[in-house]
Backbone and ligand atoms as CSV (ligand in chain L), in Angstrom:
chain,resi,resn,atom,element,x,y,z
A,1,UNK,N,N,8.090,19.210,9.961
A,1,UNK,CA,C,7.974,17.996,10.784
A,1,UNK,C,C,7.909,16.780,9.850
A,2,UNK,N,N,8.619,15.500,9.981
A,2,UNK,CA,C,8.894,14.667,9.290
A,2,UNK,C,C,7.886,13.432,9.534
A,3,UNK,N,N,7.436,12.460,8.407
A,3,UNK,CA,C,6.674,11.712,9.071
A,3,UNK,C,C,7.100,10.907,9.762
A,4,UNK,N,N,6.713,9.799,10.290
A,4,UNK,CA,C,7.599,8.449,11.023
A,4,UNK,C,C,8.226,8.014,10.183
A,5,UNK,N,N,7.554,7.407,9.120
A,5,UNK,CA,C,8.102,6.759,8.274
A,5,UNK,C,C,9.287,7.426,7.642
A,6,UNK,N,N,9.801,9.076,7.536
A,6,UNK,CA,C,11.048,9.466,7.488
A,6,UNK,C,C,12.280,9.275,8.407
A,7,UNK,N,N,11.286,9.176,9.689
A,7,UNK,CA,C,12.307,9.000,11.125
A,7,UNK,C,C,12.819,7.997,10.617
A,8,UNK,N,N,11.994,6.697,10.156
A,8,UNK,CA,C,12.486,5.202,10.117
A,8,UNK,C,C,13.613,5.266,9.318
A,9,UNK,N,N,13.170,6.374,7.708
A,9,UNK,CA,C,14.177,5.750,6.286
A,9,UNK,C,C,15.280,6.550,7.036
A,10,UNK,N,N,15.328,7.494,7.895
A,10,UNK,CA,C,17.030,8.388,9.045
A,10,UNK,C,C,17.573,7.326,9.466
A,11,UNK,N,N,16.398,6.710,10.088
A,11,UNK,CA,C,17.143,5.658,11.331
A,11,UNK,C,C,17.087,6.194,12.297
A,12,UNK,N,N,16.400,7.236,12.446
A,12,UNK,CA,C,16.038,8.001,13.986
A,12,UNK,C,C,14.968,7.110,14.427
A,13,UNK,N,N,14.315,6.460,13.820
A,13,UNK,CA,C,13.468,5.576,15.188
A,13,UNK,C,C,13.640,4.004,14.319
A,14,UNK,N,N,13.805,2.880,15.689
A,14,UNK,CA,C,14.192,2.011,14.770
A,14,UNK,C,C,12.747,1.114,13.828
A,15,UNK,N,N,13.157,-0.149,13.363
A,15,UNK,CA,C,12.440,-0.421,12.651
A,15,UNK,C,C,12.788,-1.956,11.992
A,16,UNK,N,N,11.529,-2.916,11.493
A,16,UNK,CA,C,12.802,-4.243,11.303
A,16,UNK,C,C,12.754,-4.463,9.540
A,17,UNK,N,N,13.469,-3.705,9.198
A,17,UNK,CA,C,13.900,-3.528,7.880
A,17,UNK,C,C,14.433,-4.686,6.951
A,18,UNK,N,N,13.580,-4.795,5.675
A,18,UNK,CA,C,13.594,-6.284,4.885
A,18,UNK,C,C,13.999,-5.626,3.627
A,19,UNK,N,N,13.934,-4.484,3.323
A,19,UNK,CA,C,14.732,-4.100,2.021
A,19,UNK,C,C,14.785,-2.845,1.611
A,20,UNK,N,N,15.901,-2.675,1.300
A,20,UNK,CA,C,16.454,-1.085,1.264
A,20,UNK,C,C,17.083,-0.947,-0.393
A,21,UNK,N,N,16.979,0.354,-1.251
A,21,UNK,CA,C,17.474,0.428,-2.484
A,21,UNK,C,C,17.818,2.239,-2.299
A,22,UNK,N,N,18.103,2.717,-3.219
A,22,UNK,CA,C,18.303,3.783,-3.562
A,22,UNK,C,C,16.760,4.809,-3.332
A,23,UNK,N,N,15.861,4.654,-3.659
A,23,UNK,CA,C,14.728,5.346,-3.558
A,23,UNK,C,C,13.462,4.449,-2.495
A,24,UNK,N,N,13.927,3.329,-2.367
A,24,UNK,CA,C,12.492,2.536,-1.317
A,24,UNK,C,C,13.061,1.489,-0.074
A,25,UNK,N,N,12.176,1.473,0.690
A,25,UNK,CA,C,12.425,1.312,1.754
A,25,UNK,C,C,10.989,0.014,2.445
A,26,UNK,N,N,11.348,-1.029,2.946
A,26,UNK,CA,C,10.204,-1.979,3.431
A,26,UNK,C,C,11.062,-2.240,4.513
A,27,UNK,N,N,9.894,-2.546,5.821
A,27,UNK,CA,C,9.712,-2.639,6.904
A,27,UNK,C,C,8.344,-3.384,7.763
A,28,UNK,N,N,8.439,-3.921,8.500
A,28,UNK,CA,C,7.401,-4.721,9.077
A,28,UNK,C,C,6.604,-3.643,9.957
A,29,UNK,N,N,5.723,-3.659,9.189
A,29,UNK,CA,C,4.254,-3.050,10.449
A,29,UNK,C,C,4.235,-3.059,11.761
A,30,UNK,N,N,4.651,-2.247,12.478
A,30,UNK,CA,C,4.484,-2.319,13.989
A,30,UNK,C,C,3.348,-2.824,14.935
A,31,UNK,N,N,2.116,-2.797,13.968
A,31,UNK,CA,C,1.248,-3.103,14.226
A,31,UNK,C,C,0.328,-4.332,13.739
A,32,UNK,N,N,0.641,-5.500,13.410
A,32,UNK,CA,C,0.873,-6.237,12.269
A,32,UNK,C,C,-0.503,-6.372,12.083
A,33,UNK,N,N,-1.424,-6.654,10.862
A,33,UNK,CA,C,-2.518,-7.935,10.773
A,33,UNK,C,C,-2.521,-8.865,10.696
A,34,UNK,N,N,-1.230,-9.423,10.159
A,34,UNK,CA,C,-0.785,-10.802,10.178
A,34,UNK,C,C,0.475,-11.055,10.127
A,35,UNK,N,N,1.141,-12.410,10.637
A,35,UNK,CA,C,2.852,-12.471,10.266
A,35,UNK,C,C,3.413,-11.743,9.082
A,36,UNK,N,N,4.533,-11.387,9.412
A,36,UNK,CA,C,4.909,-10.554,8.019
A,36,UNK,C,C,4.414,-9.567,7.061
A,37,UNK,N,N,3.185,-9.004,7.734
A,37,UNK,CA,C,2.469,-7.572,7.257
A,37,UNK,C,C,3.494,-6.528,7.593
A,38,UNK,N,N,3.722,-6.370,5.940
A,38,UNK,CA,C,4.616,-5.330,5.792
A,38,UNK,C,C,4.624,-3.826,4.692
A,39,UNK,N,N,5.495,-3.212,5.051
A,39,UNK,CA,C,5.204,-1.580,4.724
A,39,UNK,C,C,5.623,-1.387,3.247
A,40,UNK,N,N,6.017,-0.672,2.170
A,40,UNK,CA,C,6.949,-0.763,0.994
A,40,UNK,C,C,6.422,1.076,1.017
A,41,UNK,N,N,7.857,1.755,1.655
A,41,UNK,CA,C,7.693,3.022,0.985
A,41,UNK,C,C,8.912,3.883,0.093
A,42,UNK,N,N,8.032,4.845,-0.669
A,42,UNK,CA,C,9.325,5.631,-1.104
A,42,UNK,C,C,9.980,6.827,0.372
A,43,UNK,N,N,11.428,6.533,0.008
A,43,UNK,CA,C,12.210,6.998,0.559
A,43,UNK,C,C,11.980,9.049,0.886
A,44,UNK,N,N,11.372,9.382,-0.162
A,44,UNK,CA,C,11.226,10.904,0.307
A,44,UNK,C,C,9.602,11.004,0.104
A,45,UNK,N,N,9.143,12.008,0.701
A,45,UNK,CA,C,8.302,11.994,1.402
A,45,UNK,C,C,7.423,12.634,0.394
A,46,UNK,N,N,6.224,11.413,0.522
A,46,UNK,CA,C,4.705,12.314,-0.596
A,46,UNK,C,C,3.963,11.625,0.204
A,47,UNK,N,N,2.364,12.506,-0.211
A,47,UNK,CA,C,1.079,11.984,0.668
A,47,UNK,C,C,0.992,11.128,-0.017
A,48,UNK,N,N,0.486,11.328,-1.049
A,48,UNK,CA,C,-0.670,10.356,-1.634
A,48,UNK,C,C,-0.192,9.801,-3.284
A,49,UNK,N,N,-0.567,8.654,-4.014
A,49,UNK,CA,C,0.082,8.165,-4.808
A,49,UNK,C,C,0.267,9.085,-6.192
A,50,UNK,N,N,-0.445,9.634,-6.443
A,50,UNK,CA,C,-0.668,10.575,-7.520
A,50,UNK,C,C,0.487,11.690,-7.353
A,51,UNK,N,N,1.119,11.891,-6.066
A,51,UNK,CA,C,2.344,13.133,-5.530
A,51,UNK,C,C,3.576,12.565,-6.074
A,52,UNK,N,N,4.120,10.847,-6.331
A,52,UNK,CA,C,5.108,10.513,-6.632
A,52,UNK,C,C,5.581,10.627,-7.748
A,53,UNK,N,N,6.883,11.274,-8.388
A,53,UNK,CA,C,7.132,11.362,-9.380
A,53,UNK,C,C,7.452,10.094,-10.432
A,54,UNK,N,N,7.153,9.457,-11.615
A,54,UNK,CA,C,7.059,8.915,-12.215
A,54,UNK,C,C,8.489,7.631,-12.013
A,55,UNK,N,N,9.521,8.502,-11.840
A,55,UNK,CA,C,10.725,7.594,-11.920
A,55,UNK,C,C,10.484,6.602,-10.303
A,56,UNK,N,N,9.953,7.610,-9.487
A,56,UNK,CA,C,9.716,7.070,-8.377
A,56,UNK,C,C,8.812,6.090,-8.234
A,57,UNK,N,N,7.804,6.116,-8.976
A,57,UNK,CA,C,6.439,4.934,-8.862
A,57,UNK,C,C,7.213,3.827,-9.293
A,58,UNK,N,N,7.667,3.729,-10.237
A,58,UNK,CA,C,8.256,2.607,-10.891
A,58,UNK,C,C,9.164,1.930,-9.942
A,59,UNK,N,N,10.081,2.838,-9.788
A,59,UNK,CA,C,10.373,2.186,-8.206
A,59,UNK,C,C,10.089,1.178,-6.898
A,60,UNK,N,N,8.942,1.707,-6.900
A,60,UNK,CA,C,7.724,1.326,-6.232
A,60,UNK,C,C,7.315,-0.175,-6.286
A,61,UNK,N,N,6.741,0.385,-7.414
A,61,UNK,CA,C,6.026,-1.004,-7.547
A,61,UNK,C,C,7.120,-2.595,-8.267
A,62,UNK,N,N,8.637,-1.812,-8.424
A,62,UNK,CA,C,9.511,-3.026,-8.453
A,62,UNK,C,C,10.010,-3.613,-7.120
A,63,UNK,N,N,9.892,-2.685,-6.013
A,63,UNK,CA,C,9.865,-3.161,-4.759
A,63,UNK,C,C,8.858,-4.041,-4.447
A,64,UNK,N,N,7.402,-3.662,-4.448
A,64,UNK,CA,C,6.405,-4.699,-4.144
A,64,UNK,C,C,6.742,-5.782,-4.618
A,65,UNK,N,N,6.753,-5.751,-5.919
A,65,UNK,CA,C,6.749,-6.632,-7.194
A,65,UNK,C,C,7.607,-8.023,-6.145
A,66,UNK,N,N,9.074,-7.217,-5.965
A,66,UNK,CA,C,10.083,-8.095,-5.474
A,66,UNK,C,C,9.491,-9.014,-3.937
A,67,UNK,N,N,8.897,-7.633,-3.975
A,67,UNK,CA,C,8.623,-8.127,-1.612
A,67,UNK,C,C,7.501,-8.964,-1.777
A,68,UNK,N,N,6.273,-8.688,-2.512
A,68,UNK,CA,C,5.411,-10.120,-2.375
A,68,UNK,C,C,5.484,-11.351,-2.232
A,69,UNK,N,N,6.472,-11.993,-2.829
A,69,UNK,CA,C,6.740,-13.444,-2.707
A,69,UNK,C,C,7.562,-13.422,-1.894
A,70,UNK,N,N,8.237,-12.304,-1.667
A,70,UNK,CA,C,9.397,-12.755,-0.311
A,70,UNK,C,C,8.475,-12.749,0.961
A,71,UNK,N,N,7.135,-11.743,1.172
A,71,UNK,CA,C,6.837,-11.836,2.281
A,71,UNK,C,C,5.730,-13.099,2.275
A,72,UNK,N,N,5.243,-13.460,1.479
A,72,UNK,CA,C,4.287,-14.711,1.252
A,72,UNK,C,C,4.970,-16.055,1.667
A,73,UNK,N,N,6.342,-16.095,0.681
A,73,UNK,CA,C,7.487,-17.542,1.298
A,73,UNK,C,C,7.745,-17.241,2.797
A,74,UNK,N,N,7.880,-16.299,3.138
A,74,UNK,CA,C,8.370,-16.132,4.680
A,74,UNK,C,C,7.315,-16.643,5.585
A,75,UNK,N,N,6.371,-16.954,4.884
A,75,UNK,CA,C,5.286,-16.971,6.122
A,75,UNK,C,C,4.375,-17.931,6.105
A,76,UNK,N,N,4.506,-18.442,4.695
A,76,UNK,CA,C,4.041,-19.903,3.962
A,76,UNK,C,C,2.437,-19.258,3.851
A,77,UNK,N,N,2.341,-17.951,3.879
A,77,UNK,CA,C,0.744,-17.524,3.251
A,77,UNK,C,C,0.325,-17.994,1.800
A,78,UNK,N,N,-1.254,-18.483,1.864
A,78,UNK,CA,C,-1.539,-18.871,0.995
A,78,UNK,C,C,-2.051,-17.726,0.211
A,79,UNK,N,N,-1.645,-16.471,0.179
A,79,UNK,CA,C,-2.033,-15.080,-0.631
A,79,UNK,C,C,-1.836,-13.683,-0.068
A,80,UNK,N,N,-2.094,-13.068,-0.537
A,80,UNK,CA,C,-1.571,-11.525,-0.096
A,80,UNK,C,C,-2.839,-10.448,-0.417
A,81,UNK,N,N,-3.093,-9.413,0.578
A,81,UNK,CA,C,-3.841,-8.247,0.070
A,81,UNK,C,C,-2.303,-7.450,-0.034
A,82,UNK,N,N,-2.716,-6.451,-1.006
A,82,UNK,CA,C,-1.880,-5.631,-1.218
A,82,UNK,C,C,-2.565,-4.378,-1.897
A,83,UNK,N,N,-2.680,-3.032,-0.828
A,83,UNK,CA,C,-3.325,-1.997,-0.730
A,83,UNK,C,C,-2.579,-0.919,-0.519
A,84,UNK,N,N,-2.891,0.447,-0.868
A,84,UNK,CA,C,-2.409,1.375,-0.214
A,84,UNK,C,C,-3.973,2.418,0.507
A,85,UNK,N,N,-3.594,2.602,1.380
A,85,UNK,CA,C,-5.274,4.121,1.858
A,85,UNK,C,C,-4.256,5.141,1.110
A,86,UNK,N,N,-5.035,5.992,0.327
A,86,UNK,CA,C,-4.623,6.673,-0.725
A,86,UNK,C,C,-5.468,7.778,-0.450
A,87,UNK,N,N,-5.018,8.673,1.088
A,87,UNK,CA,C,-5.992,9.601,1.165
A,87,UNK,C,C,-6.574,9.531,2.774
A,88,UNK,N,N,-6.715,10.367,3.495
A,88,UNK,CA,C,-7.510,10.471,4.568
A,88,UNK,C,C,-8.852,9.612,4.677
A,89,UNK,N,N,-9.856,10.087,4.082
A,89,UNK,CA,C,-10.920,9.748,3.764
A,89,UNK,C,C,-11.112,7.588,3.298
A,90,UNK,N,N,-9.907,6.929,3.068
A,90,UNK,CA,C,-10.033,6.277,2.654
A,90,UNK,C,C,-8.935,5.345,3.657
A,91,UNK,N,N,-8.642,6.297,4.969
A,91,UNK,CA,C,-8.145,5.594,5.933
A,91,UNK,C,C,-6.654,5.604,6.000
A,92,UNK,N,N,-5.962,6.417,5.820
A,92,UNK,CA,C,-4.777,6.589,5.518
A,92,UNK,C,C,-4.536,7.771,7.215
A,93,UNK,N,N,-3.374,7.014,7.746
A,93,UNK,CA,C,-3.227,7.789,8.842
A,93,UNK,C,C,-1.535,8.514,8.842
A,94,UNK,N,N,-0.827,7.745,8.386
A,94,UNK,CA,C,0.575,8.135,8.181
A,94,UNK,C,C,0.629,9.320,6.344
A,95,UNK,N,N,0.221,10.657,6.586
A,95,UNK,CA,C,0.846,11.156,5.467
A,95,UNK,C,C,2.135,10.692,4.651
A,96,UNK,N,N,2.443,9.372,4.241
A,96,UNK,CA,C,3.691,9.186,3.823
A,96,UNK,C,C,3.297,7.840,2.739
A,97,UNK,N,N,3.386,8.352,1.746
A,97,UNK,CA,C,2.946,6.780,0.790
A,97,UNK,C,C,3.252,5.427,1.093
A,98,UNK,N,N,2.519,4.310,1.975
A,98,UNK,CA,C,2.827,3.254,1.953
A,98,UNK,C,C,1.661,1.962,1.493
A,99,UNK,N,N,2.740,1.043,0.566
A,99,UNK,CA,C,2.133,0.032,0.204
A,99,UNK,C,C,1.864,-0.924,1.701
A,100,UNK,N,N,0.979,-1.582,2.049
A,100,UNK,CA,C,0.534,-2.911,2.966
A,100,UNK,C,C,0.824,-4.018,2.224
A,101,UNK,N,N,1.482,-4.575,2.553
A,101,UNK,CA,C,1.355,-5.991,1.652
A,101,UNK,C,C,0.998,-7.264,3.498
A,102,UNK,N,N,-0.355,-7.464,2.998
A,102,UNK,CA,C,-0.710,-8.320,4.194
A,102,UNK,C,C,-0.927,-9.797,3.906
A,103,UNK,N,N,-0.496,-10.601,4.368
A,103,UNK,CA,C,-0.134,-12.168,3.888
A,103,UNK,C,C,-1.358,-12.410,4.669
A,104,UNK,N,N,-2.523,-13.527,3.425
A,104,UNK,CA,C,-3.251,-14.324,3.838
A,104,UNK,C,C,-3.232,-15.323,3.826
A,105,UNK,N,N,-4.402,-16.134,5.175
A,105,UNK,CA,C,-4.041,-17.457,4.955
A,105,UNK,C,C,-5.714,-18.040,4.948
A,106,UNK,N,N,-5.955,-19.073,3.796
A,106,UNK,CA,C,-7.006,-19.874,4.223
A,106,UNK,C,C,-7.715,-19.615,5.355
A,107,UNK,N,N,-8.841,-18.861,5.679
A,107,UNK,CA,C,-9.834,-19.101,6.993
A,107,UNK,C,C,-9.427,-18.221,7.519
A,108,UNK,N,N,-8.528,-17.387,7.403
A,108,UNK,CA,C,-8.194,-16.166,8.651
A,108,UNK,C,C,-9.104,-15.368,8.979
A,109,UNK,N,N,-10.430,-15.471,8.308
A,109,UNK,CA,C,-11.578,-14.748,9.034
A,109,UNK,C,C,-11.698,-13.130,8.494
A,110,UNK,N,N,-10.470,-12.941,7.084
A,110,UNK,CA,C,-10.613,-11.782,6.793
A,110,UNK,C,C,-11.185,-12.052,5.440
A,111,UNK,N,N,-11.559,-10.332,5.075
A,111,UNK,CA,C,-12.578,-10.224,4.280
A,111,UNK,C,C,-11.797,-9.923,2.769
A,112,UNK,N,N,-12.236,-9.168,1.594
A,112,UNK,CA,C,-11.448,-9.381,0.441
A,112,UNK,C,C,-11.679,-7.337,0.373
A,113,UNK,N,N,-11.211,-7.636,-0.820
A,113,UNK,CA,C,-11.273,-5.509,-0.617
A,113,UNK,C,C,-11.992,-5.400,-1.064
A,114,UNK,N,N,-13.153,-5.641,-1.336
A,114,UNK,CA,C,-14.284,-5.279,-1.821
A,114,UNK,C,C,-15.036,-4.706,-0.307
A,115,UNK,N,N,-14.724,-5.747,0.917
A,115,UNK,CA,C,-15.347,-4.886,2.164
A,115,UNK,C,C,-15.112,-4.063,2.750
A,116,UNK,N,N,-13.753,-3.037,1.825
A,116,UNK,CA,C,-13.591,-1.778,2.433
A,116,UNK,C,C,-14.386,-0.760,2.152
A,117,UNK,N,N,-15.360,-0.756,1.225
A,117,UNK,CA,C,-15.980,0.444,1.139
A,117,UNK,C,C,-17.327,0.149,1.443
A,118,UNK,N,N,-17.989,1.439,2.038
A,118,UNK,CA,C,-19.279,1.513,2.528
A,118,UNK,C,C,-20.713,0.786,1.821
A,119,UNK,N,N,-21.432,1.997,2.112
A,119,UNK,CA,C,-22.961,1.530,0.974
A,119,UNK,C,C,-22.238,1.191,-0.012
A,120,UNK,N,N,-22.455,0.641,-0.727
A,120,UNK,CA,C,-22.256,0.354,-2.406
A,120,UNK,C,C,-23.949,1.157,-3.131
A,121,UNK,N,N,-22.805,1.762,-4.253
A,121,UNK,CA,C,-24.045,2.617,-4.916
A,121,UNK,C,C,-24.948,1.719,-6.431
A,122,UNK,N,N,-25.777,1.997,-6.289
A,122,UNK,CA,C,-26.372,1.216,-7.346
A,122,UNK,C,C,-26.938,1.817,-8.273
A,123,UNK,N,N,-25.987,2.246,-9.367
A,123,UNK,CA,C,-25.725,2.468,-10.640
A,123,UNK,C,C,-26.169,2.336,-11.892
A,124,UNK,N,N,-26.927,2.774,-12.446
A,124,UNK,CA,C,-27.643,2.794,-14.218
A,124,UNK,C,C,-26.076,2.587,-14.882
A,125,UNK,N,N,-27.130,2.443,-16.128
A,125,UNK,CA,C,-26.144,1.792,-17.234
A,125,UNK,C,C,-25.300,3.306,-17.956
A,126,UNK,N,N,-26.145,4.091,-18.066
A,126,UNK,CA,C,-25.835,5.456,-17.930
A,126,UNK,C,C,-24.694,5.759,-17.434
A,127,UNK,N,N,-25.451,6.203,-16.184
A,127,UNK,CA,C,-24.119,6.457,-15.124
A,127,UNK,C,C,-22.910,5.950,-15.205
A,128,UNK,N,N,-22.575,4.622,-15.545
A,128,UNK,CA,C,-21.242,3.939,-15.476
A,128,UNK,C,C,-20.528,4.527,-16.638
A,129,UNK,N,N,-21.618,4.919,-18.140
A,129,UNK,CA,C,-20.557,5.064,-19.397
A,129,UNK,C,C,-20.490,6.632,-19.054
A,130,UNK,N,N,-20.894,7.273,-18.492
A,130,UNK,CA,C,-20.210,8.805,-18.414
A,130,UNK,C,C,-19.508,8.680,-16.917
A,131,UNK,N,N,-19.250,7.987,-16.223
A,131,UNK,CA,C,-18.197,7.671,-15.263
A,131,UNK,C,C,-16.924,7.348,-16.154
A,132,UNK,N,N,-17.316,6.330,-16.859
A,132,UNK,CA,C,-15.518,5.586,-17.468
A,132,UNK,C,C,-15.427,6.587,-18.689
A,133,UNK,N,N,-16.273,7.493,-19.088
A,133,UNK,CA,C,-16.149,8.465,-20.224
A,133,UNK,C,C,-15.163,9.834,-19.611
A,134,UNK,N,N,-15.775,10.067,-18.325
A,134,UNK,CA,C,-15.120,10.925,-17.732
A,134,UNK,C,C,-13.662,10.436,-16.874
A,135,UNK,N,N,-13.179,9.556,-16.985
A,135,UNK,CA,C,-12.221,9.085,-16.288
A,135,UNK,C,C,-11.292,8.686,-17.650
A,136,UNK,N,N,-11.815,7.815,-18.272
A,136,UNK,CA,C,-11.045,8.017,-19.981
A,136,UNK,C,C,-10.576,9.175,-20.025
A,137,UNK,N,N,-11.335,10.356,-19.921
A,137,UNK,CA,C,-10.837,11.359,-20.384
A,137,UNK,C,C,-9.523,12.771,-19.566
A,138,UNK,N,N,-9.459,11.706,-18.683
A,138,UNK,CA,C,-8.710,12.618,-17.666
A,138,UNK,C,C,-7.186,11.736,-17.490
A,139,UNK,N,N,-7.241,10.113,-18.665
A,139,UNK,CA,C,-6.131,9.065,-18.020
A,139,UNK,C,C,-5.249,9.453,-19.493
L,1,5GP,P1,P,-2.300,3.692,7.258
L,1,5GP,O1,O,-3.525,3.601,8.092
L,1,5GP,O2,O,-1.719,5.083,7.231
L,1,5GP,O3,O,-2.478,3.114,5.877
L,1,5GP,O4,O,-1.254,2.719,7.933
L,1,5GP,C1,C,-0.218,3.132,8.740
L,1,5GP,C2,C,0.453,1.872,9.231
L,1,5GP,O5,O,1.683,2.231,9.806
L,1,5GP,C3,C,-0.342,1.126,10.302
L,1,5GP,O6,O,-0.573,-0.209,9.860
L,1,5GP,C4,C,0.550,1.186,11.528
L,1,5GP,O7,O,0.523,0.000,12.272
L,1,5GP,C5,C,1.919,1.436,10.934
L,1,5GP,N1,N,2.803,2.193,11.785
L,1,5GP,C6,C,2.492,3.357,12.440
L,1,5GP,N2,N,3.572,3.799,13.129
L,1,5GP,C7,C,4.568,2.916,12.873
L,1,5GP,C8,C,5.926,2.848,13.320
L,1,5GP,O8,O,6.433,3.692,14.060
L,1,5GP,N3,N,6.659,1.789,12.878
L,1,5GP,C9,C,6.143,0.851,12.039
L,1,5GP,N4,N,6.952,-0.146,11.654
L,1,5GP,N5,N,4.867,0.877,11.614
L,1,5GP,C10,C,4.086,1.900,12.035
């Protein structure tokens, strides 16, 4: 079973499509948060960002790269969140890697990404250097 977002890159379901390449694919959010909140995915199908193969990320993120200012000029936003939910747990509902690129504006009443995550944990000095010790060691 294919995700939507495969139906879309078929063309089996439609979609209002802002840029197409060899491996990626952007499209406007059906569901928008704001004017011009839009999608940036790769063309074949992975969950989560860590599944994409290398030639493919790059890909990726030359699409964003490109679509940010196109979707920011389109809409005269004074800034952009630009996120992916990278994971169930972290709010991800479409199994299919997609970037959000959501155009902000002055006062829109939204928050910054720091208010996506819950409790915030409060951390020794400790804790943080065998956190980035153990993450060093796995990058
Ligand atoms: P997620 O929560 O997985 O990060 O976000 C999925 C996004 O896909 C949501 O913002 C939702 O509005 C959007 N979406 C879901 N179904 C469709 C669809 O059929 N077409 C388009 N264009 N967007 C969709």
């Amino acid at each position: 079973m294919s995700t939507i977002f495969s139906q879309i890159v078929e063309g089996e379901i439609p979609a209002r499509v802002v840029y197409e390449d060899e491996t990626t694919l952007a499209f406007l959010d059906a569901n928008p948060l704001a004017p011009g909140h839009t999608l940036v995915v790769p063309k074949d199908e992975y969950e989560r960002l860590n599944d994409i193969p290398e030639d493919v990320a790059d890909d990726l993120y030359d699409t964003i790269h490109r679509l940010v200012p196109a979707v920011e000029d389109a809409v005269d936003a004074d800034a952009s969140t630009v996120a992916f939910n990278n994971g169930e747990a972290a709010g991800q509902e479409v199994p299919h890697v997609h970037c959000h690129i959501v155009p902000r504006f002055e006062g829109d009443g939204g928050g910054p990404i720091h208010a996506v995550a819950g409790e915030t944990p409060d951390l020794e000095d400790d804790e943080l250097d065998e956190i980035a010790e153990d993450i060093e060691s796995r990058a």
